[in-house]
N, CA and C atoms of all chains as a GROMACS GRO file, in nm:
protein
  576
    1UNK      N    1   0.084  -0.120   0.000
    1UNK     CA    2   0.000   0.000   0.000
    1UNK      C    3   0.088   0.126   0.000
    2UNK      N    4   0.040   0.227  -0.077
    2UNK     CA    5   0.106   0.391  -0.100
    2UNK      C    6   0.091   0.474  -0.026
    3UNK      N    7   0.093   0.554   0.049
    3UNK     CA    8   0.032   0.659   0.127
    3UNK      C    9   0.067   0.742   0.108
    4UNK      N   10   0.022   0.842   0.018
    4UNK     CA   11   0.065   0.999  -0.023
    4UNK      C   12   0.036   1.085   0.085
    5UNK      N   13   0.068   1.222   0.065
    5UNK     CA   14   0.073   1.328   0.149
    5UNK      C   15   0.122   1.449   0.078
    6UNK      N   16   0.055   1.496  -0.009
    6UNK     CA   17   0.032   1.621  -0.115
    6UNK      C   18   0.034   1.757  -0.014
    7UNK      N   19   0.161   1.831   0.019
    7UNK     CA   20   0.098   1.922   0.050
    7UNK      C   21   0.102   2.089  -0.030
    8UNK      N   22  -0.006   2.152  -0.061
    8UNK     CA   23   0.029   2.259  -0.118
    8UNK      C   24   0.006   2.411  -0.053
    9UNK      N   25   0.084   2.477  -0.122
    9UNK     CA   26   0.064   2.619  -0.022
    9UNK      C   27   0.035   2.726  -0.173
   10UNK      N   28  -0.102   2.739  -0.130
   10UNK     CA   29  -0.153   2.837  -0.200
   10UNK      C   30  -0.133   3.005  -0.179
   11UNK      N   31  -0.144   3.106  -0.232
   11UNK     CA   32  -0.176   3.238  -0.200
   11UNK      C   33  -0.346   3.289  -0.157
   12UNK      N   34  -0.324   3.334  -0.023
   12UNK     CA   35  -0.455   3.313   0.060
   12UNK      C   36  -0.550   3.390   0.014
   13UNK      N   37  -0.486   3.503  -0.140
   13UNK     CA   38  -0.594   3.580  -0.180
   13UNK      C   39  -0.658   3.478  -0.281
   14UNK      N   40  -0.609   3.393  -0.355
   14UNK     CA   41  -0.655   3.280  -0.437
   14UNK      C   42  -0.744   3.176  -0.383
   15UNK      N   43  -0.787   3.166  -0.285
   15UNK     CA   44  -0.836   3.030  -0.169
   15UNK      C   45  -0.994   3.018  -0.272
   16UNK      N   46  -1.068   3.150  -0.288
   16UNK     CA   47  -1.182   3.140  -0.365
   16UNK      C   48  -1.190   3.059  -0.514
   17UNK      N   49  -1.040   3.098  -0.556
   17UNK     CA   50  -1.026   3.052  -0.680
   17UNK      C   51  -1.014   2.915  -0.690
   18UNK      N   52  -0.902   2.876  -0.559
   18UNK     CA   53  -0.879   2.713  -0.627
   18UNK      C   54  -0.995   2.644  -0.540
   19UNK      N   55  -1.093   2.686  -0.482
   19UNK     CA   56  -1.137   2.581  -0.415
   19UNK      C   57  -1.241   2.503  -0.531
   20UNK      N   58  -1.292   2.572  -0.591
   20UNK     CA   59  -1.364   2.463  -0.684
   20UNK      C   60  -1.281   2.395  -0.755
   21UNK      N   61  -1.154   2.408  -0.796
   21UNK     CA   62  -1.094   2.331  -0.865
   21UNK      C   63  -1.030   2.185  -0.815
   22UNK      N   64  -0.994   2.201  -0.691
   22UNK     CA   65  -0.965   2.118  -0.562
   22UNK      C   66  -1.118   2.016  -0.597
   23UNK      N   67  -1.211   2.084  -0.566
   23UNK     CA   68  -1.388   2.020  -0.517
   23UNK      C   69  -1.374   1.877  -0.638
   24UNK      N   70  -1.338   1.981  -0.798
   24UNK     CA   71  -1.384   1.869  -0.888
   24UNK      C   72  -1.233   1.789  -0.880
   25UNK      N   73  -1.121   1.825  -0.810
   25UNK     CA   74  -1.013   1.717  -0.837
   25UNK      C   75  -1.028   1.609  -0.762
   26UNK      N   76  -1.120   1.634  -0.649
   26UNK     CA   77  -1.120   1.500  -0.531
   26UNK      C   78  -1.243   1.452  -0.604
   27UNK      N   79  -1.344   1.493  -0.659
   27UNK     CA   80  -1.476   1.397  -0.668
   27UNK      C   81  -1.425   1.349  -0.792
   28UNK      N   82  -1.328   1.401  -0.906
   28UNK     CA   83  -1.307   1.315  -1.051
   28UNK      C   84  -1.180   1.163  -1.001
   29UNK      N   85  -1.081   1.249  -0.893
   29UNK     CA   86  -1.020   1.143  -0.835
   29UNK      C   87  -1.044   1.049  -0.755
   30UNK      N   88  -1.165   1.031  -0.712
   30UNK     CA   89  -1.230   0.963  -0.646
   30UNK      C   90  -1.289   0.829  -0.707
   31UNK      N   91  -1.353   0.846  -0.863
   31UNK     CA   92  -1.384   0.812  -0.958
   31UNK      C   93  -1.320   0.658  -1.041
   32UNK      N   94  -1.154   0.722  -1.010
   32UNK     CA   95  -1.062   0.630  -1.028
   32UNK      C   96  -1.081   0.480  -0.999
   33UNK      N   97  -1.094   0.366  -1.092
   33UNK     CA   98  -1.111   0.237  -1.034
   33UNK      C   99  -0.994   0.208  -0.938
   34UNK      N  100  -0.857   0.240  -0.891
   34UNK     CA  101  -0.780   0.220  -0.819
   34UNK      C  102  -0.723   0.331  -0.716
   35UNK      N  103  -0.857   0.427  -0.664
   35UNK     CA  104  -0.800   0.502  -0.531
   35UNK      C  105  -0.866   0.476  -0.455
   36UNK      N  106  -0.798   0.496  -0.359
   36UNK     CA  107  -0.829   0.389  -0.231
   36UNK      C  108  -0.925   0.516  -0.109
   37UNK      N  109  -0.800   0.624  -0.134
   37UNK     CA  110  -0.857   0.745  -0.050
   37UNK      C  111  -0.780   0.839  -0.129
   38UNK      N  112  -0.853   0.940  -0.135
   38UNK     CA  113  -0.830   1.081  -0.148
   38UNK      C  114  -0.899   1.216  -0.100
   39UNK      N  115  -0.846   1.266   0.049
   39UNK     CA  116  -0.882   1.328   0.108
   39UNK      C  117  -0.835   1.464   0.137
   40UNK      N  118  -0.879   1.561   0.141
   40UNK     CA  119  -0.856   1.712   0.122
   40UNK      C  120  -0.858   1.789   0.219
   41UNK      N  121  -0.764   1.817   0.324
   41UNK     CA  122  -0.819   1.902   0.439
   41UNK      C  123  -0.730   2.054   0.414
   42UNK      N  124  -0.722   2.124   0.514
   42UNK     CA  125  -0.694   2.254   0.539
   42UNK      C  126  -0.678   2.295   0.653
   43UNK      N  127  -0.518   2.310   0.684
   43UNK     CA  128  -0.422   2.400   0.835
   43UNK      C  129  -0.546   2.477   0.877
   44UNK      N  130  -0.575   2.456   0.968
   44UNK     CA  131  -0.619   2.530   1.068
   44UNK      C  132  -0.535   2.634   1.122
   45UNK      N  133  -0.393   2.634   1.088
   45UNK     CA  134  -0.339   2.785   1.122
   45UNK      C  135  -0.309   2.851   1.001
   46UNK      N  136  -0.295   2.778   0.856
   46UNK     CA  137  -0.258   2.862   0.730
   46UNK      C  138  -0.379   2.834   0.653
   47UNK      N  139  -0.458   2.907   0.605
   47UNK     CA  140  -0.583   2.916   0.508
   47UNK      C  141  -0.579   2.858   0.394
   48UNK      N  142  -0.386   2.900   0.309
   48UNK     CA  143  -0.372   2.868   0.196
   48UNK      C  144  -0.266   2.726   0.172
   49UNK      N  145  -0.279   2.654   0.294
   49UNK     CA  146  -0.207   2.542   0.326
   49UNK      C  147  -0.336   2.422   0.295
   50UNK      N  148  -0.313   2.372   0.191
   50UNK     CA  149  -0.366   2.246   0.169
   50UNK      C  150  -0.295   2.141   0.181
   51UNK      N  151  -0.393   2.012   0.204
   51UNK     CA  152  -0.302   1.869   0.258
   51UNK      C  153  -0.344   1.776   0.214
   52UNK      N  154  -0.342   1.694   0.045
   52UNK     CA  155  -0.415   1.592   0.018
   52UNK      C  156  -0.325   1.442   0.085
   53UNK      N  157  -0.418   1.396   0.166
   53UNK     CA  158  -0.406   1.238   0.261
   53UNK      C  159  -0.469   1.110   0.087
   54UNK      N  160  -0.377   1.059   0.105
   54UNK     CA  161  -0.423   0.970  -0.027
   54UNK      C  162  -0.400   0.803  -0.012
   55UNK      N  163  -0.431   0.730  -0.077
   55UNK     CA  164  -0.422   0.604  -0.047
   55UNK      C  165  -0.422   0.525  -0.216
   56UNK      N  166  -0.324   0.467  -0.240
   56UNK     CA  167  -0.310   0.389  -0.349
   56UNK      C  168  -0.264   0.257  -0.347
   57UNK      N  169  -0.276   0.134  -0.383
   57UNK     CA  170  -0.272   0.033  -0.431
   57UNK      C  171  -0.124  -0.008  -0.441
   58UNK      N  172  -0.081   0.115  -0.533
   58UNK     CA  173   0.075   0.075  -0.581
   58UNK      C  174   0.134   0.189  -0.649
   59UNK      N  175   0.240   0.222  -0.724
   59UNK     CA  176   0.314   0.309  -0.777
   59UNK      C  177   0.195   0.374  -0.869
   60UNK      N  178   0.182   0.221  -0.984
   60UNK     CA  179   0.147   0.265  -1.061
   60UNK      C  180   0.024   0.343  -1.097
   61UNK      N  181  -0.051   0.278  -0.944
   61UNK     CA  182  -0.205   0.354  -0.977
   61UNK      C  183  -0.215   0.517  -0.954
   62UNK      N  184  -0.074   0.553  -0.874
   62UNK     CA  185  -0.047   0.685  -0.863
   62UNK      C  186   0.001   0.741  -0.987
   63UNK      N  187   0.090   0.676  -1.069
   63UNK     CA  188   0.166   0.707  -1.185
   63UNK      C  189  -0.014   0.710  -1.276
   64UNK      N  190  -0.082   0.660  -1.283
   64UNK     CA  191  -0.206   0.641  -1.361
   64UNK      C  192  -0.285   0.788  -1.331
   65UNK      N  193  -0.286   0.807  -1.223
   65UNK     CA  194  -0.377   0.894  -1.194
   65UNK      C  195  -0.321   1.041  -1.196
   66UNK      N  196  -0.172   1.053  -1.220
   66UNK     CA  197  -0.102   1.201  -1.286
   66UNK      C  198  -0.134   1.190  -1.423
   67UNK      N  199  -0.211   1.091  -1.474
   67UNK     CA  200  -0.210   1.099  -1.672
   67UNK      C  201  -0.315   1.127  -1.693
   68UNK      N  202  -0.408   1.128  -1.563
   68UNK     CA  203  -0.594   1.108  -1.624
   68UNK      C  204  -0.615   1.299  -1.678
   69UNK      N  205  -0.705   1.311  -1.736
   69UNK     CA  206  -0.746   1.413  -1.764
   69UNK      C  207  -0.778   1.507  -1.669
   70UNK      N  208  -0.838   1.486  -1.587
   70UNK     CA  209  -0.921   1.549  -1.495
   70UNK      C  210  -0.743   1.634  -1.398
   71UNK      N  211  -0.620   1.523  -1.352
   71UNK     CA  212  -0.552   1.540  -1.273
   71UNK      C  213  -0.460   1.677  -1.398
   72UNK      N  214  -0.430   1.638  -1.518
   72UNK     CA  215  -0.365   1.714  -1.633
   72UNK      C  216  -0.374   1.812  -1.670
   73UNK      N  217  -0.523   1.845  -1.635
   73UNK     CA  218  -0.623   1.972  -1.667
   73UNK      C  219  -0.620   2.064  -1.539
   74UNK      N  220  -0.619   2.032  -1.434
   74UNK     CA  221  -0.658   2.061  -1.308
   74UNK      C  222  -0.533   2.158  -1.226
   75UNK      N  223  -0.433   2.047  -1.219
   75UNK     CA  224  -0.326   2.069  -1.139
   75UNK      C  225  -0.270   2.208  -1.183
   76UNK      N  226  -0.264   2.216  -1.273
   76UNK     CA  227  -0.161   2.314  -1.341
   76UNK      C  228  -0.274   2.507  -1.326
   77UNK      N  229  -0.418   2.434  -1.360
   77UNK     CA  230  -0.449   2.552  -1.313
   77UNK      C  231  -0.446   2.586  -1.175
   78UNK      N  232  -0.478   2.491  -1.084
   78UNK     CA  233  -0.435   2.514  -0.905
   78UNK      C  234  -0.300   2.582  -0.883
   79UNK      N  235  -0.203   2.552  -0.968
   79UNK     CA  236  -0.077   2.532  -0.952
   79UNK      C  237  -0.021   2.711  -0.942
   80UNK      N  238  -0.075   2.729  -1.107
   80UNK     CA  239  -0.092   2.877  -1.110
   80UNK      C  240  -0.078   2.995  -0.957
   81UNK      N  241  -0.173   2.930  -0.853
   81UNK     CA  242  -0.162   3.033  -0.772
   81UNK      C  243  -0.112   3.002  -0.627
   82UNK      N  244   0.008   2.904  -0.685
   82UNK     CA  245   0.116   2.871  -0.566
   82UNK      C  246   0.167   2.984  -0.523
   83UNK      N  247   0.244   2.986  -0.354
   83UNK     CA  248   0.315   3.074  -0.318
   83UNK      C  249   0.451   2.987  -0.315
   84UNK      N  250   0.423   2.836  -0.293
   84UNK     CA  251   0.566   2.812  -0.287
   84UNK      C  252   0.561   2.658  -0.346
   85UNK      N  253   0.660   2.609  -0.398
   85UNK     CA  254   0.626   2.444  -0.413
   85UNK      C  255   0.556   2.344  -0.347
   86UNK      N  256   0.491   2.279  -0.386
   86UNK     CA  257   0.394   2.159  -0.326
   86UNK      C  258   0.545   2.031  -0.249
   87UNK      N  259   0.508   1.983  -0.180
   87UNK     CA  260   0.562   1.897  -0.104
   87UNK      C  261   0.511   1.770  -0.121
   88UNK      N  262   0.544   1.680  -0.176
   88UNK     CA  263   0.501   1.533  -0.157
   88UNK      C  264   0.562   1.414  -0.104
   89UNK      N  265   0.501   1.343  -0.032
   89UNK     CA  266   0.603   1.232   0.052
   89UNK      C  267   0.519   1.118   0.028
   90UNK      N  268   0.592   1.036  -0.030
   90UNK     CA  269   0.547   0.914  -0.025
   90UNK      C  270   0.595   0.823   0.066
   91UNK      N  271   0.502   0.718   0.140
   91UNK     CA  272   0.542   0.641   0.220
   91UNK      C  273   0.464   0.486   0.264
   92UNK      N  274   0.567   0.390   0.329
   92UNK     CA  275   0.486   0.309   0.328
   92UNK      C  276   0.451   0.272   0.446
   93UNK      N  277   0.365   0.182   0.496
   93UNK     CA  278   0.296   0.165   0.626
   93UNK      C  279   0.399   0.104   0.725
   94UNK      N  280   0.418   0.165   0.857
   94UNK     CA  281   0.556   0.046   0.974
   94UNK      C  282   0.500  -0.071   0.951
   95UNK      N  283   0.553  -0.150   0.958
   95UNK     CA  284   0.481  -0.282   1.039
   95UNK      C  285   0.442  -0.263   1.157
   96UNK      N  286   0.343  -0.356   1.181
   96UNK     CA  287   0.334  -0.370   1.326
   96UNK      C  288   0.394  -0.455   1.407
   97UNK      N  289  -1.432   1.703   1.281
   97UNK     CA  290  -1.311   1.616   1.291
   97UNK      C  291  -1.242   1.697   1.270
   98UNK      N  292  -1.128   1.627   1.341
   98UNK     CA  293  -0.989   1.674   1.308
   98UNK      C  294  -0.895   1.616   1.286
   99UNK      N  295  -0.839   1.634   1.195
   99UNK     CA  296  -0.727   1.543   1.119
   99UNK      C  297  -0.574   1.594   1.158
  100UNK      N  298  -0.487   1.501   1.206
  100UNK     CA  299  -0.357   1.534   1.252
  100UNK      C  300  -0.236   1.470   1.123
  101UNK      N  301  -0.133   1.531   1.116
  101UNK     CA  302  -0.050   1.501   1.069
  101UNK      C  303   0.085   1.524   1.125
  102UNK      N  304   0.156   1.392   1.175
  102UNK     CA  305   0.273   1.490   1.279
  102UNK      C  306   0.395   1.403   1.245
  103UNK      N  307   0.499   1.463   1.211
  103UNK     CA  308   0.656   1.449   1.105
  103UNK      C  309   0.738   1.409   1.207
  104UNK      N  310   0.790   1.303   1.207
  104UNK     CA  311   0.902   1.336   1.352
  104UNK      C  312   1.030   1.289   1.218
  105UNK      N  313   1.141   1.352   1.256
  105UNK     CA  314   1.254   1.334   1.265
  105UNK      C  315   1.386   1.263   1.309
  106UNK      N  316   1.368   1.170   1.293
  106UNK     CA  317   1.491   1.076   1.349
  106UNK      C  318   1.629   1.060   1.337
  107UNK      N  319   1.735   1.008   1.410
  107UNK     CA  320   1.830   0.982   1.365
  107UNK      C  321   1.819   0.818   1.257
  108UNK      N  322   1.899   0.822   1.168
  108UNK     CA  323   1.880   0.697   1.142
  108UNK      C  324   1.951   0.634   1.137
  109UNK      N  325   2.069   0.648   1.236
  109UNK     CA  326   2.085   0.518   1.345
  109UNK      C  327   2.006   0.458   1.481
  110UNK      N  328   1.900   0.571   1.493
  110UNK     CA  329   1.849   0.499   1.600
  110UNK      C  330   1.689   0.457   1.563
  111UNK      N  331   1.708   0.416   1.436
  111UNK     CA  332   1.582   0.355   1.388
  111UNK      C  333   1.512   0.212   1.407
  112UNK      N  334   1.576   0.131   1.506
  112UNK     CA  335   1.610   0.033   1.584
  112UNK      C  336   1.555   0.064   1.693
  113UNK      N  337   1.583   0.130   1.744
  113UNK     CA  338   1.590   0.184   1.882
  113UNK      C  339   1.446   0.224   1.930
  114UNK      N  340   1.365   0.308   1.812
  114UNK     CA  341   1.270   0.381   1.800
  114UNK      C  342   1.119   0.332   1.753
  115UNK      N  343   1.200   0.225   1.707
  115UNK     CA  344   1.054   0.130   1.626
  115UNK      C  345   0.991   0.035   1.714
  116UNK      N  346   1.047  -0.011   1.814
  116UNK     CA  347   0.940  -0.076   1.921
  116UNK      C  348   0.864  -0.001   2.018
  117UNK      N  349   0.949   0.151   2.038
  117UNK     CA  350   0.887   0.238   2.119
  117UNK      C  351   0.734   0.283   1.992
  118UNK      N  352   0.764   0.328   1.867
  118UNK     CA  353   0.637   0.359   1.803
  118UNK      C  354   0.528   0.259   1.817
  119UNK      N  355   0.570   0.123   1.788
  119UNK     CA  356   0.500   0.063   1.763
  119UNK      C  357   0.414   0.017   1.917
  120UNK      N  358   0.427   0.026   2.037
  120UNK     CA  359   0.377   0.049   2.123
  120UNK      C  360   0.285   0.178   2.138
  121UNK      N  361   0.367   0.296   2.111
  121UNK     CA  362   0.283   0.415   2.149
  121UNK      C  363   0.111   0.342   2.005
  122UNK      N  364   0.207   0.404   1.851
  122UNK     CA  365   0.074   0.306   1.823
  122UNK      C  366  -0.069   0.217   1.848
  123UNK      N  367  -0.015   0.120   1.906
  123UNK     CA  368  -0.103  -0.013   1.987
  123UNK      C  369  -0.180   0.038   2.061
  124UNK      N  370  -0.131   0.157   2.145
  124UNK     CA  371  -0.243   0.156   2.300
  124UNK      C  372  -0.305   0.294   2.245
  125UNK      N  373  -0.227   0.404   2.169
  125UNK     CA  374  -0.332   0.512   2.087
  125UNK      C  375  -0.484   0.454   2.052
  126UNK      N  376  -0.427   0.369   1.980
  126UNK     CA  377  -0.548   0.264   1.916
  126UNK      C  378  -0.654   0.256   2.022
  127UNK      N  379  -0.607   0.214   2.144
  127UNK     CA  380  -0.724   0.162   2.230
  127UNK      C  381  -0.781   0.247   2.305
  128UNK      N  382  -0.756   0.436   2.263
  128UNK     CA  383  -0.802   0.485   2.362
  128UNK      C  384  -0.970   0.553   2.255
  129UNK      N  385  -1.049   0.531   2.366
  129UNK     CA  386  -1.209   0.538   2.340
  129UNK      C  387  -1.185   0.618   2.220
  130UNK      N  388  -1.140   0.736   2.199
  130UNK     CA  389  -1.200   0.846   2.093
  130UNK      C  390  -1.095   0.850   1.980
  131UNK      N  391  -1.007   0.745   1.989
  131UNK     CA  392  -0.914   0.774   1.859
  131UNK      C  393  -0.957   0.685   1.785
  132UNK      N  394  -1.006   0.815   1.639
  132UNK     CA  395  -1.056   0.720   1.544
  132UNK      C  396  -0.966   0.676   1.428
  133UNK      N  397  -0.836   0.726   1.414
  133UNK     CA  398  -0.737   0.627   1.322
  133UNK      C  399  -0.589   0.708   1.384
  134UNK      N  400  -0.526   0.568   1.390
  134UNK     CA  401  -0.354   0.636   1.445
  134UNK      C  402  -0.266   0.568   1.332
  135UNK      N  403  -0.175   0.572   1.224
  135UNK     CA  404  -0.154   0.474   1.136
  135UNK      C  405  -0.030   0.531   1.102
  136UNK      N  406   0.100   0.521   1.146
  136UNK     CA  407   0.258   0.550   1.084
  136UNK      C  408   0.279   0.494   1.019
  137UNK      N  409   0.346   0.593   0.931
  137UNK     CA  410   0.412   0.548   0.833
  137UNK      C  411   0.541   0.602   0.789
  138UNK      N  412   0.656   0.553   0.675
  138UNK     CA  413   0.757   0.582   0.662
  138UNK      C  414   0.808   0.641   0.546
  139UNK      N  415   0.902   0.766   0.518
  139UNK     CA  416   0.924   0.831   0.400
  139UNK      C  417   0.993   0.716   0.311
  140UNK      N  418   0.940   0.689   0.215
  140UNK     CA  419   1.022   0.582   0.086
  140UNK      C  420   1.143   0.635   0.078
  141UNK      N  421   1.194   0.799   0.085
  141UNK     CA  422   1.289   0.802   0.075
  141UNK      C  423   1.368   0.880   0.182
  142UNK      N  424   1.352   0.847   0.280
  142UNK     CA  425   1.387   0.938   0.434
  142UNK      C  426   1.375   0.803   0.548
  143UNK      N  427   1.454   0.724   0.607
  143UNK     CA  428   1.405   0.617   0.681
  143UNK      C  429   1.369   0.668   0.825
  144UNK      N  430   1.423   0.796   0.831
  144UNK     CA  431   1.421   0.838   0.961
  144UNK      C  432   1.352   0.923   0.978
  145UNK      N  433   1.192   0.939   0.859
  145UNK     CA  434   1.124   1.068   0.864
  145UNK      C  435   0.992   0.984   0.860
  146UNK      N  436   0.943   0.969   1.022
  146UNK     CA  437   0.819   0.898   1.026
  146UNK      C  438   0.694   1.000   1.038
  147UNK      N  439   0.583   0.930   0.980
  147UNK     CA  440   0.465   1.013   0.944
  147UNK      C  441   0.330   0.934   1.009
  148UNK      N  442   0.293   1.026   1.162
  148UNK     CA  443   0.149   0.984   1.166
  148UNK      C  444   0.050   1.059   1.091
  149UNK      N  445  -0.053   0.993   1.038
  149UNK     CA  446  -0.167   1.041   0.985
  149UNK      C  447  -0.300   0.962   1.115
  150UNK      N  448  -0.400   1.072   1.175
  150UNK     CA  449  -0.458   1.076   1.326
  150UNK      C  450  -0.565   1.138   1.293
  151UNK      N  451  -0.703   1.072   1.340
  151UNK     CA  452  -0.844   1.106   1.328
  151UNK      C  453  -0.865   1.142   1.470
  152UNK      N  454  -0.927   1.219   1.536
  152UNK     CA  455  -0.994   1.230   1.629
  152UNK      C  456  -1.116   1.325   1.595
  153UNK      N  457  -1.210   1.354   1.730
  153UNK     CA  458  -1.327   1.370   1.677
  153UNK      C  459  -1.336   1.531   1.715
  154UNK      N  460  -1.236   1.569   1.787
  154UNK     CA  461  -1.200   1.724   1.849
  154UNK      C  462  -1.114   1.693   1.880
  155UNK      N  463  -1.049   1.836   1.980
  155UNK     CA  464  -0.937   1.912   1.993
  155UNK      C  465  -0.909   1.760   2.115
  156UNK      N  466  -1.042   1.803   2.210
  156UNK     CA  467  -1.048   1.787   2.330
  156UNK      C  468  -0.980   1.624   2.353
  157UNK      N  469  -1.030   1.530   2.208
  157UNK     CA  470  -0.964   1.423   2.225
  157UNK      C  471  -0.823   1.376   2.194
  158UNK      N  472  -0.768   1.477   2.120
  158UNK     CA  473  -0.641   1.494   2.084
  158UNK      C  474  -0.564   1.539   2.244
  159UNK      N  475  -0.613   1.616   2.271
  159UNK     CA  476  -0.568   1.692   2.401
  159UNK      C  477  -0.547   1.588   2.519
  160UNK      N  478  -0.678   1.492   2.569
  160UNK     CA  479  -0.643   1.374   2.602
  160UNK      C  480  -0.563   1.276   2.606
  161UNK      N  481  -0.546   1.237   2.455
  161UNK     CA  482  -0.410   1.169   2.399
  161UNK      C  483  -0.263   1.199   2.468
  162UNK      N  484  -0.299   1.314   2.471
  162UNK     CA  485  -0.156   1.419   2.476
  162UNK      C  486  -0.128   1.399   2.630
  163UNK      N  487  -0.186   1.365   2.683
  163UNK     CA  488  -0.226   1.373   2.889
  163UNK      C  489  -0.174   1.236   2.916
  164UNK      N  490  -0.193   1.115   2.800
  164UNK     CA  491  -0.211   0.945   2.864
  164UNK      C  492  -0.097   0.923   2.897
  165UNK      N  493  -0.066   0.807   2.974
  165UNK     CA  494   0.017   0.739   3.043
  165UNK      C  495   0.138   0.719   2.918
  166UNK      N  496   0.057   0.631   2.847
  166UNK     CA  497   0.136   0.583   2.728
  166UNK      C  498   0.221   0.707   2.639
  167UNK      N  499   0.154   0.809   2.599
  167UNK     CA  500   0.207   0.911   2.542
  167UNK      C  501   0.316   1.007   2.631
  168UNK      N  502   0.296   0.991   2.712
  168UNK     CA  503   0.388   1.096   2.814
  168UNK      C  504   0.499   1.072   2.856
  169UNK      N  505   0.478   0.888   2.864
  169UNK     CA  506   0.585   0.787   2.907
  169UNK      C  507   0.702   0.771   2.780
  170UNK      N  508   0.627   0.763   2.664
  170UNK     CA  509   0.677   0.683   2.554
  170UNK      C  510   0.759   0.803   2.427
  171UNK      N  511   0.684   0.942   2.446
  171UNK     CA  512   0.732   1.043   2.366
  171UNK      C  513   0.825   1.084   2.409
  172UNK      N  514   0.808   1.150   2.490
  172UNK     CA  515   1.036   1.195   2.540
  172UNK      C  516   1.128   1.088   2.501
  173UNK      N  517   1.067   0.932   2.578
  173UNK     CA  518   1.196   0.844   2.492
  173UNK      C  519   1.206   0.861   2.317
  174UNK      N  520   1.083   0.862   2.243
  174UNK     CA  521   1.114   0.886   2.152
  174UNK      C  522   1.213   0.980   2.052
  175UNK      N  523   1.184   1.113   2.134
  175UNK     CA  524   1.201   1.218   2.120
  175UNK      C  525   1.361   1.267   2.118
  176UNK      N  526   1.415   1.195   2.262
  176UNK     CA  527   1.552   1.158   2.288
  176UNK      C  528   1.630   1.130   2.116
  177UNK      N  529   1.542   1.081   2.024
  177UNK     CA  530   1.632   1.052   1.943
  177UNK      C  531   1.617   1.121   1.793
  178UNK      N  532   1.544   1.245   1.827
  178UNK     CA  533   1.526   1.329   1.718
  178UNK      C  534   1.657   1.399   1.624
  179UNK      N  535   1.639   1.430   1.512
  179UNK     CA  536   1.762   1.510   1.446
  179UNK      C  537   1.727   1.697   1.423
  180UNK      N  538   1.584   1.647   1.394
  180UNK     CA  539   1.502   1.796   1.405
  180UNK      C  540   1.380   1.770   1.482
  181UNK      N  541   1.320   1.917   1.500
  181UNK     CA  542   1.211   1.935   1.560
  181UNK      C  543   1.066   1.871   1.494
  182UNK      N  544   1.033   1.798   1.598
  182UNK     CA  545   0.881   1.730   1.506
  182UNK      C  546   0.757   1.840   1.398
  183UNK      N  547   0.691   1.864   1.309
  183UNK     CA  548   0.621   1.918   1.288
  183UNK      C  549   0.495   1.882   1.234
  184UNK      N  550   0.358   1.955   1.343
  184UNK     CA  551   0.249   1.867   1.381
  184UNK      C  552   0.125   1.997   1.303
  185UNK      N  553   0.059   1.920   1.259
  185UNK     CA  554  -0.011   2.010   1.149
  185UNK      C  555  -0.192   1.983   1.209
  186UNK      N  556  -0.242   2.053   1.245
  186UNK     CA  557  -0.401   1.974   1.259
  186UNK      C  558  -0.485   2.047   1.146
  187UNK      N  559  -0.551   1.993   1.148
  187UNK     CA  560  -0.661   2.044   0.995
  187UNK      C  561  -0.770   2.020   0.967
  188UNK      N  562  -0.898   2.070   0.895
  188UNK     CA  563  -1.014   2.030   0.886
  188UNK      C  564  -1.001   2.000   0.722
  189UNK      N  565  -1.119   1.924   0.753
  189UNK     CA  566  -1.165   1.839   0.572
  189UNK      C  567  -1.197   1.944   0.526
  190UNK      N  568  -1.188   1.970   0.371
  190UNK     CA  569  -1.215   2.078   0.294
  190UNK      C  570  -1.387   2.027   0.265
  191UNK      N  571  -1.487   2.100   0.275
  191UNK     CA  572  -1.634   2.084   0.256
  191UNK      C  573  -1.630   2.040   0.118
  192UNK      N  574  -1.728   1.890   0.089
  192UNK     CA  575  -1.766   1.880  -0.024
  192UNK      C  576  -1.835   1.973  -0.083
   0.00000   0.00000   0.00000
């Protein structure tokens, strides 16, 4: 199992702008026959601090889901009203 | 809800050292009444950059957590073996 951790830092005058774009990236990524979770929250101390929590199968269903349309189309307009680079960590579960 | 995300920093030589203490704190998180997911995990490419992802249902039960036997006992030892400072993020779900 994959466990992403997307985080992005938007400009807090933009928050109006990307939030619909965010809305349709989790309900088209959701869609996906191989995501497991894709969940969207927001810092409670930074406004323009987003945090997608994700769950995949394997590499590839992540590698699949940067090609879909919806992610191709999307990202780049969100992206637009970065203040600073997105952060991503991939990781896998401890054992128990 | 509130969703936690909290980074700790390790040495990674003492990744040995540190993984039976998590995996305890883990175990008994689990069993306390209001925690609704405790689940570490590890950077694919950082061995010493562990990642909880943490459901609770408020502050108040997080705050609890923070008070237990297990956590109070088990985090300083952990902690003992940091390289940097942990960084703990809480956050709400973005509204469908």
């Amino acid at each position: 199992m994959l466990k992403v951790i997307a985080q992005d830092f938007m400009r807090v005058e933009s928050i109006d702008l990307v939030l619909p774009l965010y809305r349709e990236l989790v309900e088209k990524t959701r869609q996906e026959a191989r995501c497991l979770a894709y969940d969207l929250f927001i810092d409670q101390k930074d406004p323009g601090h987003f945090v997608f929590v994700e769950e995949w199968p394997d590499r590839a269903a992540l590698d699949a889901h940067c090609r879909t349309e919806h992610f191709t189309r999307l990202v780049p307009l969100i992206n637009a009203h970065q203040r600073q680079p997105c952060i991503i960590t991939l990781m896998e579960p401890v054992a128990a």
